[in-house]
Each structure stands twice: as structure tokens, then as C-alpha cells.
C-alpha positions in Angstrom: -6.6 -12.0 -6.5 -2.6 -10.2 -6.7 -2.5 -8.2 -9.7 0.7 -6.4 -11.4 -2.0 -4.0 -13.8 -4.0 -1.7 -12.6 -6.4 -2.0 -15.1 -7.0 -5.0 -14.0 -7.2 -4.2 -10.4 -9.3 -1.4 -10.9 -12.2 -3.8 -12.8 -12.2 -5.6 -9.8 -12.9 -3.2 -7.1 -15.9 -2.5 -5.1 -17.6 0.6 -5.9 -17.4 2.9 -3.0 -14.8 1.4 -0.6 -11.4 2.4 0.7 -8.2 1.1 -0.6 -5.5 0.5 2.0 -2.2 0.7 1.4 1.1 -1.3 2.6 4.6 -0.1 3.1 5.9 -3.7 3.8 8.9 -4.2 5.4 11.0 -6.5 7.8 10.4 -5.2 11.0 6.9 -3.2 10.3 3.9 -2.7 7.9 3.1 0.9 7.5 -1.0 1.2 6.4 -2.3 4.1 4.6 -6.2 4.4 3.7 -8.0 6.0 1.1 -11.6 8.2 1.5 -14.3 5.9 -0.1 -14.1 8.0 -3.7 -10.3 6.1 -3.8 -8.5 9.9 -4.7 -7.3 11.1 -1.5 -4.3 8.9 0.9 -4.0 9.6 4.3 -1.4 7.2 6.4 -3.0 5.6 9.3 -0.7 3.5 11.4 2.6 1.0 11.2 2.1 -2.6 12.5 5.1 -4.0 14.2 5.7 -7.2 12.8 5.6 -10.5 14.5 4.6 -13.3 12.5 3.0 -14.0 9.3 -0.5 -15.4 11.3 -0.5 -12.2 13.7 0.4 -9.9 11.1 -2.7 -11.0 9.1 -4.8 -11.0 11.7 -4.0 -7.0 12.4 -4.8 -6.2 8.8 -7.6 -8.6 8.2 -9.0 -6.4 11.5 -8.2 -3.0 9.6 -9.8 -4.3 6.4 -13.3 -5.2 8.2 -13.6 -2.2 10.3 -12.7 -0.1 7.7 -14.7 -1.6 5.0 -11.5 -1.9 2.3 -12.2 -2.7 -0.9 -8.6 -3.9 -2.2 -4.8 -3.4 -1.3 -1.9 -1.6 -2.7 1.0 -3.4 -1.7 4.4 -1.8 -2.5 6.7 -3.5 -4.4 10.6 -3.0 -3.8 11.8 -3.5 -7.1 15.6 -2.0 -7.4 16.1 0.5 -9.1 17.3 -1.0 -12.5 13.8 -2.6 -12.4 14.8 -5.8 -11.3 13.4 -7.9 -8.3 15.6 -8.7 -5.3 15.0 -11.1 -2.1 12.5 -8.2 -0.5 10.1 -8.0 -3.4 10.3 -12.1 -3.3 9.6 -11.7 0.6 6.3 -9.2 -1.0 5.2 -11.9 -3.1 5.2 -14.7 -0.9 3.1 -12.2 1.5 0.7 -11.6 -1.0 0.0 -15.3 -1.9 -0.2 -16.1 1.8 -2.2 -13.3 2.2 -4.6 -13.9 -0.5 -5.4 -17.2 0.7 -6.7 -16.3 4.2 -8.5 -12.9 3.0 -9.6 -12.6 -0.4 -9.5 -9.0 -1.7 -8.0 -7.1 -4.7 -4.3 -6.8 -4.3 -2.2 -4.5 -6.4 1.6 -5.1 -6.2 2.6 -1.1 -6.7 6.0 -0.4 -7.9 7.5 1.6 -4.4 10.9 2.7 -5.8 11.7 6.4 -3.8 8.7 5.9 -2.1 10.2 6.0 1.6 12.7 8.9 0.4 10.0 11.3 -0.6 8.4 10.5 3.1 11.8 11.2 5.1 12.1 14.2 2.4 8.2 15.1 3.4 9.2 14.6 6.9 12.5 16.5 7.0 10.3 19.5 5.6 7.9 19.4 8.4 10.8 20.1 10.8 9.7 16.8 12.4 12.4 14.9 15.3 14.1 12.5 14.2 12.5 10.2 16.9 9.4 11.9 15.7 10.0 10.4 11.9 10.8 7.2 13.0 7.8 6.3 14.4 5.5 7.6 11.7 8.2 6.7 8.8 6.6 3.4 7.4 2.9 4.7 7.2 3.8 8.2 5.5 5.9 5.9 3.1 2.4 3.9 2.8 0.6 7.2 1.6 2.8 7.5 -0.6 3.0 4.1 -2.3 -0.9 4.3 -2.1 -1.3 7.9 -3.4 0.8 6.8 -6.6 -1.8 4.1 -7.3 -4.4 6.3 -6.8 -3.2 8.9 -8.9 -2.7 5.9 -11.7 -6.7 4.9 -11.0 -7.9 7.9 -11.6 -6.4 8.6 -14.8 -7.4 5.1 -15.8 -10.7 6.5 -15.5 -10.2 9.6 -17.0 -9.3 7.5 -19.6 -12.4 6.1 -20.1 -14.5 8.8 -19.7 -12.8 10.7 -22.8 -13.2 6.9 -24.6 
């Protein structure tokens, strides 16, 4: 199921598994994972892209030996909000996506998020060659550790309730 709440996505969760998170792009698909309490991101590795079939097959193979319990998927809105042709591209991804492996999937607004990983990287004094090659899954931690951040006041939230 592809939600745009996380409300929503959060009820549907598994208690106790990983989230993994996608910086989806048109050459790669960085992956980020969560620990098992869903709080903390940690990027994992970028997927270079092939085809739809073999790009689902590498994640589907991340999602059972990692045990995820649902997806944040980064949405490239613009930044007046709006949705161009590469948060269409998402979409369709998602559907398709959703059809072969069904698991939570939250489509995660992702504006900035791939600035404040070259700005992360930049900090860290790390090559440019260097930053290229672990770009797309530090931009994934990101785009997942924003979503977790939003769960866990969600719950928060219902705690104080």
C-alpha cells in the first residue's frame, strides 16, 4: 500500500522491523535502513539502476534479508510544492513496485534532501570522487531520518493523548 500520511503508514507497520529508505533517482537508488526501534537512519548502499525488473529484484533482496517492515520513498516535489516529471517517474515506481512486493510505502517529501548530504559530506572533508559514490545513500538517510523523526513524534503524540 503507497501512502502520502504518515499516520497512515505508521498504523500499518510491523512492530519491530526496519524501515528502508530510497533516494530514487535516474541513474541510482541510494538505500538507507533504520535499527528495528525505527529512530535511528544509517545509509547502506546505492543500487545502479538498470531496469525496472532488476532494480526490484535488488531491493526485494534488501527487504528479505533485512527483514523491512515498510519503505520511505523520497518524493521530489519542486520547491513551490508542486510535482514535476521525476516525482511522476516516483509514482509510477511505487505502483509498479507495490504490485510485485507488497509492503508499506511512504512517499516522503525529499526537497534539500541531497543538499544537506553534499553539505554533510563537504563537512567531513570527504573527495569529491569520495562523495560521489556514497552521495545517493547519505541523501537516503536523510529522506529516511526525516520520516522517522515525523513517526516518532506521531507517537509522542499519542502517548500524551
Amino acid at each position: 500500500m503507497i501512502y502520502d500520511d504518515a499516520v497512515e503508514f505508521a498504523a500499518a507497520l510491523p512492530r519491530m522491523q526496519p524501515l528502508a529508505g530510497l533516494d530514487f533517482g535516474t541513474k541510482t537508488i541510494g538505500v538507507a535502513l533504520s535499527d528495528v526501534m525505527i529512530s535511528v537512519a544509517s545509509p547502506l548502499l546505492t543500487i545502479k539502476r538498470v531496469k525496472f525488473t532488476d532494480d526490484a529484484v535488488a531491493l526485494q533482496k534488501i527487504i528479505a534479508d533485512r527483514r523491512v517492515g515498510g519503505l520511505v520513498l523520497g518524493l521530489p516535489r519542486n520547491m513551490d510544492g508542486t510535482e514535476g516529471p521525476r516525482a511522476q517517474s516516483t509514482r509510477a515506481f511505487a505502483r509498479n513496485f507495490d504490485r510485485l512486493q507488497p509492503i508499506p510505502i511512504l512517499l516522503w517529501d525529499e526537497r534539500l534532501s541531497t543538499v544537506a548530504a553534499e553539505r554533510a559530506l563537504l563537512e567531513a572533508d570527504m573527495s569529491r570522487m569520495r562523495r560521489s559514490e556514497v552521495i545517493d545513500h547519505v541523501a537516503a538517510g536523510f529522506i529516511l531520518q526525516g520520516a522517522l523523526d515525523r513517526l516518532a513524534h506521531l507517537r509522542r503524540e499519542q502517548r500524551d493523548e
